[in-house]
C-alpha positions as CSV (number, residue, x, y, z in Angstrom):
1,X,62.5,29.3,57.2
2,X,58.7,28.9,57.4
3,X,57.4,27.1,60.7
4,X,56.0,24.4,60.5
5,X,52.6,24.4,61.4
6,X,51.2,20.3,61.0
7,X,52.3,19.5,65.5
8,X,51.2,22.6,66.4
9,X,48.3,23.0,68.7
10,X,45.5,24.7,66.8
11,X,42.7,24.2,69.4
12,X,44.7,26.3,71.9
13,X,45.2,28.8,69.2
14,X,41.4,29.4,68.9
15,X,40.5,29.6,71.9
16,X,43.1,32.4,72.5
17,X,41.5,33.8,69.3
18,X,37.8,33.4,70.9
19,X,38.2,35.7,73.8
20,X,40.0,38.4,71.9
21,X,37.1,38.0,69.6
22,X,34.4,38.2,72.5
23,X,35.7,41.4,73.2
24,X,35.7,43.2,69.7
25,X,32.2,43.6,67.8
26,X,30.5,41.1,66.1
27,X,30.9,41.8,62.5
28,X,27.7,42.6,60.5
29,X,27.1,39.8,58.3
30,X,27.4,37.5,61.4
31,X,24.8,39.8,63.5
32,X,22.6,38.8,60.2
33,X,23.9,35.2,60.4
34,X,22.9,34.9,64.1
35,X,19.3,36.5,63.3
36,X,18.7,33.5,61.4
37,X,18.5,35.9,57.9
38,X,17.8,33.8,54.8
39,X,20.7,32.6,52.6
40,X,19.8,35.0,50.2
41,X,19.6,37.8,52.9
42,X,23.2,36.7,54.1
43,X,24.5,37.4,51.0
44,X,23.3,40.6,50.1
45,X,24.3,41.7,53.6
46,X,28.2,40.6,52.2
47,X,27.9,42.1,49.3
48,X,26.6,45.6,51.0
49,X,29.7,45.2,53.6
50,X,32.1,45.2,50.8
51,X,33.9,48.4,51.6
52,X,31.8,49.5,53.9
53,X,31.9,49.9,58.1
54,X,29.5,47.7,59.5
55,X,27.3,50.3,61.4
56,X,26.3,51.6,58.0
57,X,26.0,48.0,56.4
58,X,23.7,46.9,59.3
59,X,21.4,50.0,58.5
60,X,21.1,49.5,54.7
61,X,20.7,46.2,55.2
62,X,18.0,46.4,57.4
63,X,16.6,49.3,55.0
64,X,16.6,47.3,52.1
65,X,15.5,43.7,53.8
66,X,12.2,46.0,54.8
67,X,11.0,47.0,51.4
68,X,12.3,43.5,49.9
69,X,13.8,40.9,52.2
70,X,13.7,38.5,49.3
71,X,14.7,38.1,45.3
72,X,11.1,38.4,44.2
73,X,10.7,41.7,45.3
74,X,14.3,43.4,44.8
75,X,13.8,42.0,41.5
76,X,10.4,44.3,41.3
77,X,12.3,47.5,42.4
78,X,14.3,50.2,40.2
79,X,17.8,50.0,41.0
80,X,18.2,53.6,41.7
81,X,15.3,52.3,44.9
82,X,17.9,49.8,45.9
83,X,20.2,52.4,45.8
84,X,19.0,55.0,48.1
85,X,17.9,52.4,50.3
86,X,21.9,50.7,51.0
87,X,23.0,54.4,50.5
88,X,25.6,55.4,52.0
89,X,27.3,51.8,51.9
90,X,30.2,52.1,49.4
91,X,29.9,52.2,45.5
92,X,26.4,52.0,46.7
93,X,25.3,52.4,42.9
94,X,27.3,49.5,41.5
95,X,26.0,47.3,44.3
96,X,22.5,48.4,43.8
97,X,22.8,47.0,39.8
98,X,24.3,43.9,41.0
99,X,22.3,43.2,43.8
100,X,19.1,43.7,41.2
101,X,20.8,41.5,38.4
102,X,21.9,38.8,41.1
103,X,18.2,38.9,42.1
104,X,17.0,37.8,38.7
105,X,19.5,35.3,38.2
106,X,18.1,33.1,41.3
107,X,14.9,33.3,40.2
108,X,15.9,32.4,36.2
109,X,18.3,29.9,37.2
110,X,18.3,28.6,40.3
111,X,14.6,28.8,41.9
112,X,15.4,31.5,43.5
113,X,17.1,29.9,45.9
114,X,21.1,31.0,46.9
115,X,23.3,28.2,45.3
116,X,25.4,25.8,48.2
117,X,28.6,25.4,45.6
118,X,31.1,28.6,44.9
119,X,31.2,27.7,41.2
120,X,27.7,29.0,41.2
121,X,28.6,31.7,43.3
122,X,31.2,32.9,41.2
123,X,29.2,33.6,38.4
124,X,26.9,36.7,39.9
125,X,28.4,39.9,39.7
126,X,30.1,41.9,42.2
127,X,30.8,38.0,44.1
128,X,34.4,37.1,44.7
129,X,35.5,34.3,46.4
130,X,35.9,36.4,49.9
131,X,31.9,36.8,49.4
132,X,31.1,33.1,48.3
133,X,33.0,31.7,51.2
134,X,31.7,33.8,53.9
135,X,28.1,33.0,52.6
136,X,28.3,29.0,52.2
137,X,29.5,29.1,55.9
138,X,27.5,31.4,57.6
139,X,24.4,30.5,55.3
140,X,24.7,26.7,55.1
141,X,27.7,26.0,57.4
142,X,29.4,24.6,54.7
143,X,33.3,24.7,55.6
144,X,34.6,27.3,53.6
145,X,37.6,29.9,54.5
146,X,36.8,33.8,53.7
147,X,40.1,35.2,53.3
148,X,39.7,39.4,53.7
149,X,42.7,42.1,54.3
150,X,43.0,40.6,58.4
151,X,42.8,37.1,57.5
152,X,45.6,37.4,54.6
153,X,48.4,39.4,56.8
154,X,48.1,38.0,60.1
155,X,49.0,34.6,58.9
156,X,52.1,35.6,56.6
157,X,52.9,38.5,59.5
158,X,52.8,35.1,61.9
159,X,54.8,33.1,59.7
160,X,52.1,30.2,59.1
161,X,52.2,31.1,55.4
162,X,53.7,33.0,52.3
163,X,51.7,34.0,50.6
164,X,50.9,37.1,48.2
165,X,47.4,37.3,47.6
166,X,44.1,36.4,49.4
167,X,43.5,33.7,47.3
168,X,46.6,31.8,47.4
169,X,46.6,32.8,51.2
170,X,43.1,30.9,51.0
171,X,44.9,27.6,49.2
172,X,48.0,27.8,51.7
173,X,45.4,28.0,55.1
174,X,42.9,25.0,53.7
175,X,46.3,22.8,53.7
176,X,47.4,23.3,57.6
177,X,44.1,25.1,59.3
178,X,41.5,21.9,60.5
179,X,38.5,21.8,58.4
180,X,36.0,23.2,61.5
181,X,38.1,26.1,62.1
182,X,37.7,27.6,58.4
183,X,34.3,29.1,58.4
184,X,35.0,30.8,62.3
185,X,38.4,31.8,61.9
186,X,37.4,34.6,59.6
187,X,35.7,36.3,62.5
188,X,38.0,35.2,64.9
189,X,41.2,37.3,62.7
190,X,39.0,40.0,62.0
191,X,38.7,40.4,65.9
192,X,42.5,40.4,66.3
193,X,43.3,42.4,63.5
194,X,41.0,44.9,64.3
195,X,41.9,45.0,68.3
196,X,45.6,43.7,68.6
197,X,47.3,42.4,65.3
198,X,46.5,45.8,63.5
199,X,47.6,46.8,60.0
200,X,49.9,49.6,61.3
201,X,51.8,49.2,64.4
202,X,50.1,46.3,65.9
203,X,50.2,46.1,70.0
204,X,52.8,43.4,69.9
205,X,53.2,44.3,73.3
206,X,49.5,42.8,74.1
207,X,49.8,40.0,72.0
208,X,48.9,36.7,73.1
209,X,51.3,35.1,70.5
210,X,54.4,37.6,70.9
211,X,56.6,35.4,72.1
212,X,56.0,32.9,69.2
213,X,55.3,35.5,66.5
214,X,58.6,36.3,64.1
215,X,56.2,39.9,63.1
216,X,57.3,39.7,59.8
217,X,56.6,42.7,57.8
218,X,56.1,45.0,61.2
219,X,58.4,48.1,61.4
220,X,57.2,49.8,64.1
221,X,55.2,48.3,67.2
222,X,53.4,49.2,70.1
């Protein structure tokens, strides 16, 4: 039987979640957030970070947003430039077309300006809704909830939902998660997942929430 979530105190859980988080990295896409990066720069930056640790997505990034820091000019370039520049980022030559094409397509259809709805979003290539969400709310601070691999097994290994995708763990989070938590809590559960709540034997032992936490899913702990 699922808890239920709707009394519980959410603030408390954040703030627990905050200085777990103020301990672990920042991830890279918010270092580029917080350098107050364009929108179009933000997203590039997610799309490069797909796959890929964020030491080595920080450093193409930066590679890339040197030569070209905007659409015009990545339009300009060969993609096999745009490649060796985010190289070694992963399937760094996919990334490298789709970046290029994604490039045209703002200046063709949208000014060249990063869309604020993920419908638009949707439409570029290599741009799932994990990379649409994280960009409306770091680039616009539009609430949206980026649900990656941390976000989608802490909350069904905590019981707060059931859920057996991203997306529909996405759906079940917007119902019972307060509308100004969705665009932080990604980085907040990528601190804890990476830190405390990890994939394989998590440190239950550490945990904050142990005593509350059913660990659904967890064989073996620390």
């Amino acid at each position: 039987m699922g808890i239920e979530y709707s009394n519980v105190d959410w603030d408390k859980i954040v703030d627990t979640l905050r200085m777990i988080a103020e301990k672990a990295e920042t991830p890279s896409v918010s270092i580029f957030a917080n350098r107050k990066s364009t929108p179009f720069q933000i997203l590039i930056s997610t799309i490069i970070s797909l796959r890929t640790r964020d030491p080595v997505t920080i450093k193409s990034s930066e590679r890339l947003f040197l030569r070209a820091p905007d659409p015009i000019s990545i339009s300009k370039m060969d993609t096999s430039e745009i490649a060796q520049l985010i190289y070694p980022a992963g399937f760094y030559k996919r990334k490298a077309d789709n970046i290029k094409q994604i490039s045209k397509t703002l200046l063709e259809k949208h000014n060249g300006l990063v869309p604020q709805n993920i419908e638009d979003l949707l439409t570029f290539p290599g741009v799932g809704r994990k990379t649409a969400n994280l960009t409306l709310g770091l680039a616009y601070s539009i609430p949206a909830l980026c649900v990656d691999t941390h976000v989608h097994r802490i909350p069904n290994r905590m019981d707060w939902v059931k859920t057996g995708t991203p997306e529909k763990t996405e759906f079940a989070l917007v119902k019972i998660l307060p509308k100004k938590y969705w665009i932080e809590i990604n980085e907040l559960l990528v601190a804890f997942g990476q830190t405390i709540c990890t994939p394989v034997s998590p440190k239950c032992s550490e945990c904050p929430f142990k005593d509350d936490c059913p660990r659904i899913g967890v064989d073996k702990s620390r």
